[in-house]
C-alpha positions in Angstrom: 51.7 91.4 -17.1 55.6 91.8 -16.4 55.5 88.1 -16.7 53.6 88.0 -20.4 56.0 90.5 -21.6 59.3 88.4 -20.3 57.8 85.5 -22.6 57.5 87.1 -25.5 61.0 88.7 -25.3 62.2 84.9 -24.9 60.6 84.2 -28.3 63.3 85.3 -30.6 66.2 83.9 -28.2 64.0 80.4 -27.5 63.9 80.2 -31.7 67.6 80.6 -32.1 68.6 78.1 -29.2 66.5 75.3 -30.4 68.2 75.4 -33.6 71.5 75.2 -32.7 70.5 72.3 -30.2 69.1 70.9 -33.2 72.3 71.4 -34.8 74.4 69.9 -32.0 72.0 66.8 -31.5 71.5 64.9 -34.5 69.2 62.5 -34.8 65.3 61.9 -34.9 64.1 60.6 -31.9 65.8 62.3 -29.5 63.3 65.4 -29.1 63.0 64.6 -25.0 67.1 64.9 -25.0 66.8 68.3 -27.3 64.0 69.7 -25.1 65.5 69.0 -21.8 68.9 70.9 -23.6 67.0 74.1 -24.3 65.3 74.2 -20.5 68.7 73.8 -18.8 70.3 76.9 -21.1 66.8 78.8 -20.4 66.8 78.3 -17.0 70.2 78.7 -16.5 69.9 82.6 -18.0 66.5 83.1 -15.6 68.7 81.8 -12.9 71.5 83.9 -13.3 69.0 86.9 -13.8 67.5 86.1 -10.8 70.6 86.4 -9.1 71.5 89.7 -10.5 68.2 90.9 -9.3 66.9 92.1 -12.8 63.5 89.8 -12.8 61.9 92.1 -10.1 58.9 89.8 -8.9 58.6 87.5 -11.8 58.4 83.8 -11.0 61.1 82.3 -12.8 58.7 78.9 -12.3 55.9 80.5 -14.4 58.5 81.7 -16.9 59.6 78.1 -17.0 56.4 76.6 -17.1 55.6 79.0 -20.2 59.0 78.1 -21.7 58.3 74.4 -22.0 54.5 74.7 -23.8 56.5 77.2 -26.2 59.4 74.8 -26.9 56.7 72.4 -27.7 54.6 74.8 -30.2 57.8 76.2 -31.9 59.9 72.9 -32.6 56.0 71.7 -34.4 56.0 74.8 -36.0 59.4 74.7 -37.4 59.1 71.2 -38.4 55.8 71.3 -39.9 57.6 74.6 -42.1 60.6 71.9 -43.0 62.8 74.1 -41.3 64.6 71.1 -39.7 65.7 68.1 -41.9 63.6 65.4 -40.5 60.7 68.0 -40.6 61.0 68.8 -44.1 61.5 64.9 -44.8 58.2 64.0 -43.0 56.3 66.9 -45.3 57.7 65.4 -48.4 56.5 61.7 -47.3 53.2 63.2 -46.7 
């Protein structure tokens, strides 16, 4: 349960981060590049938790695991809402 509730604190903090990696890597076509941006910072922060002994007994690989299906269903979400450039491009084509 410890584990659920970590996630959904990451929400909020995974929504800002993509976006300014979207900011700082232009460019369609280079989702992989974004996506592997985001991990690093996210794991970097569950690292450095880890370290500081505040996750407890949460498995920072579940977290991560659960981090990259949400990167996925968030980026769709905000492109699909135009939130991103290309995204609200795409909709208008459409």
């Amino acid at each position: 349960m410890e584990t659920l509730k970590l996630i959904f604190i990451l929400i909020p903090a995974l929504l800002e981060i993509i976006k300014l990696i979207e900011g700082m890597i232009s460019g369609v076509k280079r989702g992989a590049e974004k996506k592997a941006a985001v991990m690093e910072i996210i794991g970097l922060v569950l690292r450095t938790v880890q370290k500081l002994g505040i996750l407890g007994c949460i498995d920072p690989d579940k977290i991560m695991k659960a981090v990259d299906v949400l990167i996925d269903a968030l980026v769709h979400i905000l492109n699909v809402g135009g939130v991103f450039e290309h995204g609200r491009e795409a909709a208008s084509a459409g």
